[in-house]
C-alpha positions in Angstrom: 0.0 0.0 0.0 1.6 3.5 -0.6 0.9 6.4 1.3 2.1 8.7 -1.0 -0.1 10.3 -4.0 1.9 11.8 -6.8 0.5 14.0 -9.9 0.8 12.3 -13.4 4.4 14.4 -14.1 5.0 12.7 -10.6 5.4 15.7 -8.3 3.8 17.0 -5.6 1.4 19.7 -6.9 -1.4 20.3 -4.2 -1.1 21.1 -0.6 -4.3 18.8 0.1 -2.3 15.6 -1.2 0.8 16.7 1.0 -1.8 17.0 4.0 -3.9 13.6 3.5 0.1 11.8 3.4 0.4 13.8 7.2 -3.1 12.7 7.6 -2.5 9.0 7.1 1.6 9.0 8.9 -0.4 10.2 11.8 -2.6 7.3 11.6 -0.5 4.8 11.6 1.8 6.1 14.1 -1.6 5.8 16.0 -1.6 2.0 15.3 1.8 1.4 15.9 2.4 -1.0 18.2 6.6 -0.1 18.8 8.0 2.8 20.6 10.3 2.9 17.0 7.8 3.1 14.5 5.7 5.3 16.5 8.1 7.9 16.5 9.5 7.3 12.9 5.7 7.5 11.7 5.0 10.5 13.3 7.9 12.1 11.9 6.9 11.3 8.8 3.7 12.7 9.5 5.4 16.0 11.0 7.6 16.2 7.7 4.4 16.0 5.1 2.4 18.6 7.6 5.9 20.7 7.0 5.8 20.6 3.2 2.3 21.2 2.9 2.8 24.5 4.8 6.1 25.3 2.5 3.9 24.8 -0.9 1.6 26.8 0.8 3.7 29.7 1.7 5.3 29.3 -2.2 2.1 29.6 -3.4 0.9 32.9 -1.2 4.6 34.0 -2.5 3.3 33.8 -5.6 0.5 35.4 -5.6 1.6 38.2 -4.4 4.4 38.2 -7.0 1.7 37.9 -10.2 -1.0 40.8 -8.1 2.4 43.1 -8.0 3.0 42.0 -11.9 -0.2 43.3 -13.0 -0.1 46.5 -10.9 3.3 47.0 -12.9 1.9 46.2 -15.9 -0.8 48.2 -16.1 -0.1 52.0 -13.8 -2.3 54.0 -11.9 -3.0 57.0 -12.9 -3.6 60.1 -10.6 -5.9 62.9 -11.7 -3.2 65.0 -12.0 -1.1 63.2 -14.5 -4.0 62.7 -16.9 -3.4 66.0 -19.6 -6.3 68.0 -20.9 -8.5 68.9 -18.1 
C-alpha cells in the first residue's frame, strides 16, 4: 500500500495531497504498536504537515508576486497626471 499520491508528471502539486500523506503518517503512528515506529511514523507525518505548509507559503509568494506584476503592468493614474483637463 503507498501512502504517497503523486501527480501524473510525478510531483507533488497540491497542498491537500501533502496534508492527506500527514493525515494517514499520523494514523499509523496511531496504530503502531513499537516505541520505533511510532516515533518514525509521526515524523513522517510532521515532515508532510511541514511541506504542505512550505507549498503553501510558495504559493501565497506567488501570488503576491503575479497581483504586483499586473499592478506594474498596467499603472495608476492620478488625476493629476492625466493632460487635458
Amino acid at each position: 500500500m503507498s501512502c504517497v499520491q503523486l501527480g501524473a508528471d510525478g510531483r507533488m502539486k497540491k497542498v491537500s495531497e501533502l496534508n492527506w500523506n500527514a493525515d494517514k503518517f499520523r494514523m499509523m503512528a496511531k496504530r503502531a504498536t513499537s516505541p520505533e515506529q511510532k516515533t518514525m511514523l509521526s515524523k513522517m507525518a510532521e515532515m508532510w504537515e511541514n511541506l504542505a505548509k512550505e507549498r503553501e507559503a510558495e504559493s501565497v509568494v506567488r501570488q503576491i508576486g503575479e497581483l504586483e506584476g499586473s499592478k506594474a503592468a498596467s499603472p495608476v493614474v492620478s488625476p493629476s497626471d492625466k493632460t487635458g483637463s
